[in-house]
N, C-alpha and C positions, 0 to 999 in steps of 0.2 A: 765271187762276183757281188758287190757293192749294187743296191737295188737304189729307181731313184722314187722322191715320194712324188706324186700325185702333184701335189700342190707347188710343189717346185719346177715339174711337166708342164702345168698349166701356166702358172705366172710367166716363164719363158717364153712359150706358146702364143700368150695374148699382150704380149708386149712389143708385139709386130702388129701394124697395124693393119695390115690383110687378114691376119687371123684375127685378129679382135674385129674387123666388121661381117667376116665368114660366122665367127662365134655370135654378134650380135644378129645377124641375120635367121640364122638357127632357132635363137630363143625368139624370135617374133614371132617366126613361124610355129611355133609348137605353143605359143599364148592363142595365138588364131585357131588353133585347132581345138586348142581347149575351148576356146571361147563357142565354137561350132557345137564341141561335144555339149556345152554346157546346155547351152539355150535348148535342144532337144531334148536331154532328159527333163529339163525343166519342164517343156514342153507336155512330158509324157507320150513322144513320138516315138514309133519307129523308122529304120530308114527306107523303108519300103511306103510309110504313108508320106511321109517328106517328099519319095519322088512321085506317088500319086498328086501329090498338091502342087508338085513343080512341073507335070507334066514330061519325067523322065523316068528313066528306069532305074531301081535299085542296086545296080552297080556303080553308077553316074554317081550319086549319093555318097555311096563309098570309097570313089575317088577323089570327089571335092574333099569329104573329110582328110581323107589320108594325104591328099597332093594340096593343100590350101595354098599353096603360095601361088601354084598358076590360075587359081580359079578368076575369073573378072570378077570387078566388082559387083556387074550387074549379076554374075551367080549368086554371089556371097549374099547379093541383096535378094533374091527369090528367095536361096536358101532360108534365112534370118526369118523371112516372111512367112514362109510354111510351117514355119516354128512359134510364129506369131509374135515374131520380134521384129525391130526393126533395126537396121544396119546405120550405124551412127562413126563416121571416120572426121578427126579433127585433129588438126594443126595444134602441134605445142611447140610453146618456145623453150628452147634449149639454153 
């Protein structure tokens, strides 16, 4: 049996353009997540004082990070805040 490579899986894959915005949709999401992790360590928080300052509970916390794609904006903007950042979204042109 004849294996296929990787790279040849993929280019096929995202050369449908359902896969390529399911793919593109994926990699926003795990930039947002990173971007969450980031400002908190910057922050020097944990997620238990995050949800002390958002007035929620330490699971909540560990939801929005892990689930960021359904969190509102107005979360994402609390969250940002408790970290002492602030949530900045802007329009680019393509």
């Amino acid at each position: 049996m004849k294996g296929i490579r990787h790279a040849e899986v993929r280019a096929k894959l995202l050369s449908d353009p359902l896969s390529l915005l399911a793919y593109e949709e994926a990699h926003r999401e795990a930039e947002l997540a990173l971007m969450l992790q980031s400002i908190r360590e910057k922050a020097g928080i944990t997620r238990t004082e995050i949800a002390l300052r958002m007035g929620v509970t330490p699971p909540v916390v560990t939801r929005i990070e892990q689930n960021v794609i359904k969190a509102s904006i107005h979360t994402l903007e609390r969250y940002a805040s408790a970290c002492g950042s602030k949530l900045d979204i802007r329009a680019v042109d393509l």
